[in-house]
TITITI-213574 format. One record per residue (C-alpha): residue in one letter; x, y, z; residue number from 1. Coordinates in nm, 3 decimals, m for minus. Layout:
 code      c1      c2      c3 pos
    A       X       Y       Z NUM
...
// end
This chain:
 code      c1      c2      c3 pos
    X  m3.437   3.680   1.302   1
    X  m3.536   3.808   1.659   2
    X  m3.819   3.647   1.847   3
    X  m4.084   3.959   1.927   4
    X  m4.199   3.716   2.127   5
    X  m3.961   3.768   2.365   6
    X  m3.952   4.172   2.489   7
    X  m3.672   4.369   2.561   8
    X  m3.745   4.639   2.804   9
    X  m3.524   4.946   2.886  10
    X  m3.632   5.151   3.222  11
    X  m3.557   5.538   3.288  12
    X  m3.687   5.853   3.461  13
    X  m3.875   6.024   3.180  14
    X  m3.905   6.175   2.840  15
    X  m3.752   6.511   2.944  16
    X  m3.437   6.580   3.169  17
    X  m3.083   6.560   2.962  18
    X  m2.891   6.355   2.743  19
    X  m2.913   6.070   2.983  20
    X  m3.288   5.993   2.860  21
    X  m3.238   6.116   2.526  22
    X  m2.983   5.877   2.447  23
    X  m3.231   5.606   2.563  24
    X  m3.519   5.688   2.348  25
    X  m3.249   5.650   2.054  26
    X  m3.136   5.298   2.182  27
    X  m3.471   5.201   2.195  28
    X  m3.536   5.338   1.895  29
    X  m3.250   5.139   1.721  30
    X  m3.324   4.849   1.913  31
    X  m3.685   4.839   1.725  32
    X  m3.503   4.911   1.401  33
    X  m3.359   4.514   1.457  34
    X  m3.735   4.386   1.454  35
    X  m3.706   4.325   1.849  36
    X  m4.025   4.434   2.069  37
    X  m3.918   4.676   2.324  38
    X  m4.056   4.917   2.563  39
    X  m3.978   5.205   2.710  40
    X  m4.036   5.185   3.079  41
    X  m4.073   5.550   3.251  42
    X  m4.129   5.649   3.625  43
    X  m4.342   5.911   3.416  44
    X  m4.402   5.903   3.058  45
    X  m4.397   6.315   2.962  46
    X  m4.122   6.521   2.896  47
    X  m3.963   6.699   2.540  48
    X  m3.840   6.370   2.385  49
    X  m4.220   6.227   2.347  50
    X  m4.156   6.323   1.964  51
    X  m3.858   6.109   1.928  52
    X  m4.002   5.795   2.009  53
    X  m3.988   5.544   1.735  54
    X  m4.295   5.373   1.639  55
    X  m4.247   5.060   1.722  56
    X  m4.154   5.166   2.097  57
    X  m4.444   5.100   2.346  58
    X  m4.415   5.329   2.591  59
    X  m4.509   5.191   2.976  60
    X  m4.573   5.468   3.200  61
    X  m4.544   5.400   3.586  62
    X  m4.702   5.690   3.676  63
    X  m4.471   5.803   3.981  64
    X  m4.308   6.140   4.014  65
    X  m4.032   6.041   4.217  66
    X  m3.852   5.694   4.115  67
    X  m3.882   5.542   4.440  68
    X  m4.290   5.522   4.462  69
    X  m4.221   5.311   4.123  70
    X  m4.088   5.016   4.293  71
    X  m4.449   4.883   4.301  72
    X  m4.515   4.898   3.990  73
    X  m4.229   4.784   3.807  74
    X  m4.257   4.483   3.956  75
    X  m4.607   4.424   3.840  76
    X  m4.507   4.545   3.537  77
    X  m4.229   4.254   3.556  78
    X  m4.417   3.963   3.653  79
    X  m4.669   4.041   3.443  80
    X  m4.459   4.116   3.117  81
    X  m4.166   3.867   3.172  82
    X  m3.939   4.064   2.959  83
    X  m3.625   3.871   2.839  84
    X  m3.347   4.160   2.992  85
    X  m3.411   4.508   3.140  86
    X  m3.129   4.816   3.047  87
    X  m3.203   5.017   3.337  88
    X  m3.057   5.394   3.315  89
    X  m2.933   5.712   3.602  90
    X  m2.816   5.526   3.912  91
    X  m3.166   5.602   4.147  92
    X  m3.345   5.482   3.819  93
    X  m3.145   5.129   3.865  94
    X  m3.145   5.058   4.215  95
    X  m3.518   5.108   4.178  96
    X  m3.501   4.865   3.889  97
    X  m3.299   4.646   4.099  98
    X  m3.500   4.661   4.428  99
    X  m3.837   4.569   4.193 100
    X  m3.673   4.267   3.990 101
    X  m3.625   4.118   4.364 102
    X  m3.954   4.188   4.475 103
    X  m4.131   4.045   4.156 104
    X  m3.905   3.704   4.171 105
    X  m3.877   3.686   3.823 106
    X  m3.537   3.558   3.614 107
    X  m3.534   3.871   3.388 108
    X  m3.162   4.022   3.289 109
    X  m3.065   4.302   3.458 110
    X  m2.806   4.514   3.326 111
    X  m2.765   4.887   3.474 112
    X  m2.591   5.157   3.276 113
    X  m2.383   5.457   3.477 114
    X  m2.437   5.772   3.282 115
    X  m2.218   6.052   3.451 116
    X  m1.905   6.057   3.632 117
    X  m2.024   5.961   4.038 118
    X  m1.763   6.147   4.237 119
    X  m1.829   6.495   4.110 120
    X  m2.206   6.448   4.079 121
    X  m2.262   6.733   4.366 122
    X  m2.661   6.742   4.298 123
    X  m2.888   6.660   4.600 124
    X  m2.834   6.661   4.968 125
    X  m2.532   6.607   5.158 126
    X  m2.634   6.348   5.327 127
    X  m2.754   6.222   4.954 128
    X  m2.392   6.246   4.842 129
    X  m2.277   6.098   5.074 130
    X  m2.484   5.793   5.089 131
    X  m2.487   5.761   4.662 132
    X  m2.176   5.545   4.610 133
    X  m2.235   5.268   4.935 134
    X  m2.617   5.241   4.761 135
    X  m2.460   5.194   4.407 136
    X  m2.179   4.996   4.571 137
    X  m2.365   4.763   4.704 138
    X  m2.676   4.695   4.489 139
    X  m2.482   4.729   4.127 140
    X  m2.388   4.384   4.281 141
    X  m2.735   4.231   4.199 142
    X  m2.714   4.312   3.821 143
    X  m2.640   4.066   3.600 144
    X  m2.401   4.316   3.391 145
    X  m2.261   4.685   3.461 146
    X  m2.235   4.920   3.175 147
    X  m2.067   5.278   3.197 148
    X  m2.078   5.551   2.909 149
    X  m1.702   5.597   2.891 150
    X  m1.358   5.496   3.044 151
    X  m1.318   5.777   3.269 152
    X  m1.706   5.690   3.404 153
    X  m1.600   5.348   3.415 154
    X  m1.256   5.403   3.635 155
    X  m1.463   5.656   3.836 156
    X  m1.754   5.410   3.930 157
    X  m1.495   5.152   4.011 158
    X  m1.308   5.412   4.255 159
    X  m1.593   5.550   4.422 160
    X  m1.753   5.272   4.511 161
    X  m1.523   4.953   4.522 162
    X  m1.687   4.774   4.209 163
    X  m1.462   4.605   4.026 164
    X  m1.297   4.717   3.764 165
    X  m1.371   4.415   3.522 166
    X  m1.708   4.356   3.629 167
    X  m1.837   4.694   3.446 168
    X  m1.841   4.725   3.018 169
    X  m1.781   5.067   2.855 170
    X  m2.034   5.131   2.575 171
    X  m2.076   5.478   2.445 172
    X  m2.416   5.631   2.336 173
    X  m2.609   5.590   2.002 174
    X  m2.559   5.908   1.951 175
    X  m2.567   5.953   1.566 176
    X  m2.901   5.822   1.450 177
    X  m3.100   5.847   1.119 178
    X  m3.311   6.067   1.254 179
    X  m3.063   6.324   1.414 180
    X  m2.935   6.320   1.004 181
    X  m3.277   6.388   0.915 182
    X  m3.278   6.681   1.173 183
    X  m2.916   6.809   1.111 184
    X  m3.037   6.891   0.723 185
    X  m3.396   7.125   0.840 186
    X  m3.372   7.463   0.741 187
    X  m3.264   7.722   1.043 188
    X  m3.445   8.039   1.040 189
    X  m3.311   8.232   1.317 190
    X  m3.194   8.629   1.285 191
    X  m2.845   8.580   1.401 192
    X  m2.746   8.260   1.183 193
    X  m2.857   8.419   0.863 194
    X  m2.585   8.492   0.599 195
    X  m2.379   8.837   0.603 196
    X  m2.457   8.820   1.054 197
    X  m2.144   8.840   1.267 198
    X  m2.013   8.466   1.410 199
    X  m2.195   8.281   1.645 200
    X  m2.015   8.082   1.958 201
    X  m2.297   7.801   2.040 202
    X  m2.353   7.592   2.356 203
    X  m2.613   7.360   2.426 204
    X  m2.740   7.213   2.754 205
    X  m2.923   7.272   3.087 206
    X  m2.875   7.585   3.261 207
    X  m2.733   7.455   3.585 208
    X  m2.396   7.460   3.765 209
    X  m2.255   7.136   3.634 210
    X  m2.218   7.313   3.265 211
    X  m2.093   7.640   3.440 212
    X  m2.229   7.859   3.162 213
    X  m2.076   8.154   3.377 214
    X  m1.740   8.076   3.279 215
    X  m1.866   8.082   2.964 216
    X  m2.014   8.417   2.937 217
    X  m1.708   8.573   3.122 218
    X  m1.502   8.409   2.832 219
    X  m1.695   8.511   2.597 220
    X  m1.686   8.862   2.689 221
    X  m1.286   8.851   2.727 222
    X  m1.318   8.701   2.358 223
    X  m1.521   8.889   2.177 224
    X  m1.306   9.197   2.128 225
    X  m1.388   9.350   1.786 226
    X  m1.518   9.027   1.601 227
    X  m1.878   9.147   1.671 228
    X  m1.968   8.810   1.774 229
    X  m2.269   8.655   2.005 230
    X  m2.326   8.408   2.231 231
    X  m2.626   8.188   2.146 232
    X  m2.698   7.908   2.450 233
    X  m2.968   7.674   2.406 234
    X  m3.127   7.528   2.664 235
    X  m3.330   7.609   3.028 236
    X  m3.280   7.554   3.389 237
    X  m3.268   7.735   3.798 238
    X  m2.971   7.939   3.662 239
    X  m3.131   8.133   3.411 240
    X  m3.200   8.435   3.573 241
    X  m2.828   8.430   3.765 242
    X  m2.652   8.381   3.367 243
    X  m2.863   8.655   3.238 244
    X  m2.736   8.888   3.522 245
    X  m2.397   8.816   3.477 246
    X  m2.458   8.878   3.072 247
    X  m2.595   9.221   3.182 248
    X  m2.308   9.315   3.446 249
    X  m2.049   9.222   3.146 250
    X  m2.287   9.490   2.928 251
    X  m2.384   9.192   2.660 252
    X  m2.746   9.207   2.689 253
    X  m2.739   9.262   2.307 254
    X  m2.477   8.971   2.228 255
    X  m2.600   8.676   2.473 256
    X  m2.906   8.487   2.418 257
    X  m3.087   8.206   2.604 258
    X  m3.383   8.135   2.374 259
    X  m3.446   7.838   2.639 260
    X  m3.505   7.453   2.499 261
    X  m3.525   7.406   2.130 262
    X  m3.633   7.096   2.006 263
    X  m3.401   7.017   1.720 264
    X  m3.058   7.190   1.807 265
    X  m2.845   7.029   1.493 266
    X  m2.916   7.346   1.255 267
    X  m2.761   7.568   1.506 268
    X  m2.473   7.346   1.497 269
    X  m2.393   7.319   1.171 270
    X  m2.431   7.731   1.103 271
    X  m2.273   7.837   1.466 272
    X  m1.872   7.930   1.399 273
    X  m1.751   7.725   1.705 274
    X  m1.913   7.533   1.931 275
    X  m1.805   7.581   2.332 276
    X  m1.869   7.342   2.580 277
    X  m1.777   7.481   2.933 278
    X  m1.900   7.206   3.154 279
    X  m1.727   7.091   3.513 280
    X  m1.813   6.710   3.492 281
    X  m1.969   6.485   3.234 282
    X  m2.009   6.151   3.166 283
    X  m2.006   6.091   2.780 284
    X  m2.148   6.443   2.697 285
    X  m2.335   6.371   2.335 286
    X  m2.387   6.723   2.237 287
    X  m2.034   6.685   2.160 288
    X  m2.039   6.444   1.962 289
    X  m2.341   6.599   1.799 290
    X  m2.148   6.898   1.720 291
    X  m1.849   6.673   1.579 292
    X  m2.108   6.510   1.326 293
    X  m2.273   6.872   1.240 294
    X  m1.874   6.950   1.169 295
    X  m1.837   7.253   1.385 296
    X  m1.528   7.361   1.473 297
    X  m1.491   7.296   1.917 298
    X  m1.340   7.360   2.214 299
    X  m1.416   7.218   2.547 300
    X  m1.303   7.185   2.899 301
    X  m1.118   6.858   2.991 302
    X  m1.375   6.807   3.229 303
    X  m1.435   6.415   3.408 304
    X  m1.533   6.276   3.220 305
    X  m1.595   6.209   2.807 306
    X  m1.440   6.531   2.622 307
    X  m1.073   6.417   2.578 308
    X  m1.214   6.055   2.506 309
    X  m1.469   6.198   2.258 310
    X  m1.174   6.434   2.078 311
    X  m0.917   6.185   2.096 312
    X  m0.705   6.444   2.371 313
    X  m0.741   6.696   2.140 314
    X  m0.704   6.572   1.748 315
    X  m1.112   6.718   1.698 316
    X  m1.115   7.029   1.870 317
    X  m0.932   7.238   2.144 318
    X  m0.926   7.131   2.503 319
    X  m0.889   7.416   2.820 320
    X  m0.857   7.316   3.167 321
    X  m1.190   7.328   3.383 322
    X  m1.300   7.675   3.508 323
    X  m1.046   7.865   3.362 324
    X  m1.175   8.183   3.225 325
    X  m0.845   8.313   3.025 326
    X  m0.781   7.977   2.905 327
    X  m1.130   7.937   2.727 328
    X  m1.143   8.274   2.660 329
    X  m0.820   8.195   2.410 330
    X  m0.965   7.912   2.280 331
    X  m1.247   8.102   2.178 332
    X  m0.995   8.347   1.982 333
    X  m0.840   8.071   1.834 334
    X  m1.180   7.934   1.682 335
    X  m1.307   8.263   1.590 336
    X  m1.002   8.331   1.370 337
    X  m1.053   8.014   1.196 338
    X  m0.727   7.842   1.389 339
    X  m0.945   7.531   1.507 340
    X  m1.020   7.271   1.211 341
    X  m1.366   7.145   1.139 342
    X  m1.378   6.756   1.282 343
    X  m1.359   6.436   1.022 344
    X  m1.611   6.217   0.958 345
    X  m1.334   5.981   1.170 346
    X  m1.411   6.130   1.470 347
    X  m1.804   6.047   1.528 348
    X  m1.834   5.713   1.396 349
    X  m1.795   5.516   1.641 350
    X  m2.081   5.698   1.814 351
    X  m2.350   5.605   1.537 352
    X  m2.641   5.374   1.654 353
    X  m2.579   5.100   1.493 354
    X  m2.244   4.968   1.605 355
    X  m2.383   5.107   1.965 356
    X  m2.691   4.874   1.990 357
    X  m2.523   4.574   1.885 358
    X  m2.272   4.641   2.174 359
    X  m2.620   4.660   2.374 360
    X  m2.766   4.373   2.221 361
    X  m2.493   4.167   2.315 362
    X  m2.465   4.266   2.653 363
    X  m2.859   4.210   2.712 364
    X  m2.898   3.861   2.513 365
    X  m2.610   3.738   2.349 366
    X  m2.699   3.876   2.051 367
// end
């Protein structure tokens, strides 16, 4: 049985932002699950995930807007609460965690997890670009173990910044939890998804340029043709207002929607006719897999990295090169008329929790 004496602790940003935090409120959420203590460390505990949080997760807020003014109090937070290993997750998030376990001079594991794929992270300042992979280069050094999301994060990390290729695991995401089962089986009631309504084409994620929803919507109106179908996209962010005037210059105000965030998106999966996702870079993009357990028919851009890992190069849905409006535009088609098959069971197992956090566990204690 595990010791709750000894506290496992993992560290992130917050309760909101993308999958990158979600996916850590479900590890921590499995991790309880195994009878360990654990607590969720955040630089500041709000965000849209607060009502995921198992029960037996203590949340520690550090009350610091930006990750760096943290570094203080994590290491109190350290010395004071002597956890036995710390999963730190985002790369600022773990040089911060990094930078504190050396201040505090405590013996505490350190592992770090990489989340998205470095090189084509183009977010921030230039000079913040540039600087990214010597910081990560050299401090991912200090941590007692390097974990990446997927191969192609993995081989990425190891290329951009001269780690080496054996010092970093590859663990997915618990993606596929009891509790996103519980979700996927609520009742939907939303006008367009109701029988007898024309087919839906869903995506899912923040509106920002990494998931280049305006490829999407320029596919989608090359696709649509006489099917009658809509574009539903879930989800907010700074591009909103630049996607809805691209929706009105293609004349779809009445077939694309942006309802903004929705707090259980599995429904829409499982009743949308094909799910699209039209990103430029991921890292191990769990909407996907998401959509793969809701068995909705998909087709993706082979972006780096995670979507040609995740559908085994194509077995589980249809992959289009990256940015290429005919080429999704097809795909689309193809889904619409029923020519992509619905995803096995095969295809998001190894993605459920609990294979995922022993991975974890073993990487943090041996377990």
């Amino acid at each position: 049985m595990p010791d709750r004496s000894q506290r496992l602790a993992i560290l992130t940003s917050s309760l909101g932002g993308g999958g990158a935090q979600r996916s850590m409120v479900k590890l921590a959420g499995g991790i309880a699950d195994r009878g360990y203590g654990i607590d969720l460390v955040l630089g500041h505990a709000d965000g849209h995930y607060a009502s995921e949080v198992h029960p037996s997760v203590r949340i520690v807020d550090l009350g610091a807007r930006k990750m760096v003014l943290s570094i203080p109090s994590f290491a109190r937070y350290l010395r004071h609460e002597r956890p036995r290993a710390v999963l730190s997750s985002l790369n600022h998030v773990n040089i911060v965690g990094l930078w504190a376990r050396r201040l505090s001079r405590v013996s505490t594991r350190m592992v770090v997890s990489e989340r998205n794929t470095l090189s084509m992270a183009k977010h921030g300042s230039w000079w913040r670009q540039r600087l990214r992979p010597h910081l990560i280069g050299r401090f991912y050094r200090w941590a007692d173990a390097i974990v990446a999301v997927s191969e192609g994060v993995s081989e990425d990390l190891s290329t951009a910044t001269g780690l080496s290729p054996e010092s970093i695991a590859v663990i997915p995401n618990p993606i596929i939890t009891p509790n996103v089962r519980r979700m996927a089986e609520e009742s939907l009631d939303h006008p367009w998804l109701s029988d007898g309504e024309p087919p839906v084409v869903l995506a899912v994620g923040r509106l920002a340029p990494q998931k280049d929803f305006g490829t999407l919507i320029a596919a989608f109106a090359e696709a649509r043709g006489t099917t009658g179908a809509r574009l539903l996209i879930l989800g907010d962010g700074p591009e909103r207002t630049i996607l809805e005037t691209l929706a009105r210059g293609r004349g779809l105000q009445a077939e694309v929607a942006m309802p903004g965030w929705v707090d259980n998106p599995y429904p829409f999966l499982r009743h949308a006719a094909l799910f699209a996702l039209s990103s430029r870079w991921e890292g191990l993009p769990g909407v996907l897999i998401e959509a793969l357990f809701c068995g909705v028919p998909i087709v993706a851009t082979d972006c780096p990295s995670g979507p040609r890992e995740i559908l085994e190069g194509g077995r589980h849905g249809r992959l289009v090169p990256v940015g290429d409006v005919d080429a999704l535009a097809g795909a689309i088609q193809h889904g619409l008329a029923g020519e992509i098959a619905r995803p096995s069971a095969s295809s998001w197992q190894p993605y459920e929790q609990e294979a995922v956090v022993t991975r974890y566990l073993d990487v943090l204690i041996g377990a």
